[in-house]
C-alpha positions, 0 to 999 in steps of 0.5 A, a space after each residue: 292868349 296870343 303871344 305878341 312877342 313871337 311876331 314882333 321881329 316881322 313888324 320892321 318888315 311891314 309897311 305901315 297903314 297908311 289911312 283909316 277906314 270907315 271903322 276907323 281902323 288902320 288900312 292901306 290906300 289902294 290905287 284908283 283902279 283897285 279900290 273901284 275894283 273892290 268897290 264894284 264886288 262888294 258895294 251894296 248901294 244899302 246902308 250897312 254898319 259903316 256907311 249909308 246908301 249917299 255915302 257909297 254912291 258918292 265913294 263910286 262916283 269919285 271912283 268913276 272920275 278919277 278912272 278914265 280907262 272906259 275898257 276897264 270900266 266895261 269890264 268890271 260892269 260885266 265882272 261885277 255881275 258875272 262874277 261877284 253877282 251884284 245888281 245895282 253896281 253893274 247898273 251903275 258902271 254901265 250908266 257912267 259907261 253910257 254917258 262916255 262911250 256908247 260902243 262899249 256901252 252895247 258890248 257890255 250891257 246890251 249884248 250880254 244877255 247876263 248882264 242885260 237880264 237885270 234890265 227887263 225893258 232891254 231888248 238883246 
């Protein structure tokens, strides 16, 4: 049994949850560029225990928007893939990358062949 008391001095120190998250518990609201961060290495575009698959593409599409630095956005496409291993969030990004600068778009999508591999009619 855990002793609550042993603690309990720490919780003045502490800040306090500022929102829910989709298990309805208390959680911190991360800024814009954290949570896209977060969202692009573990998001799964699969309905999972909390949330369905429209329910994460509209949570990155929200994300996108209110981020506007395109850089960050090509890097975490590459981070995504390179390093938390995901397929369809890379995809993604790179799709909204296209749309809004077609150089970083090529750096990060075309011109890595790591990242390119998930796309079998793309040509390096």
């Amino acid at each position: 049994m855990a002793n609550k008391s042993l603690f309990s001095s720490l919780k003045a120190f502490l800040p306090r949850a500022t929102v829910r998250n989709e298990a309805g518990g208390p959680a911190y609201a991360l800024g814009p560029k954290h949570a896209l961060a977060q969202f692009a290495a573990t998001g799964c575009f699969n309905g999972t225990y909390y949330a369905d698959a429209e329910s994460q593409l509209d949570t990155l599409k929200s994300l996108i928007a209110q981020v506007n630095d395109n850089v960050f956005l090509a890097k975490l496409a590459v981070y995504s893939r390179e390093r938390a291993f995901m397929k369809d969030m890379p995809a993604a990004l790179t799709a909204t990358l296209a749309a809004r600068d077609t150089v970083l778009f090529r750096q990060a999508f075309v011109e890595r062949s790591t990242t390119a591999a998930f796309c079998g009619h793309c040509s390096r």
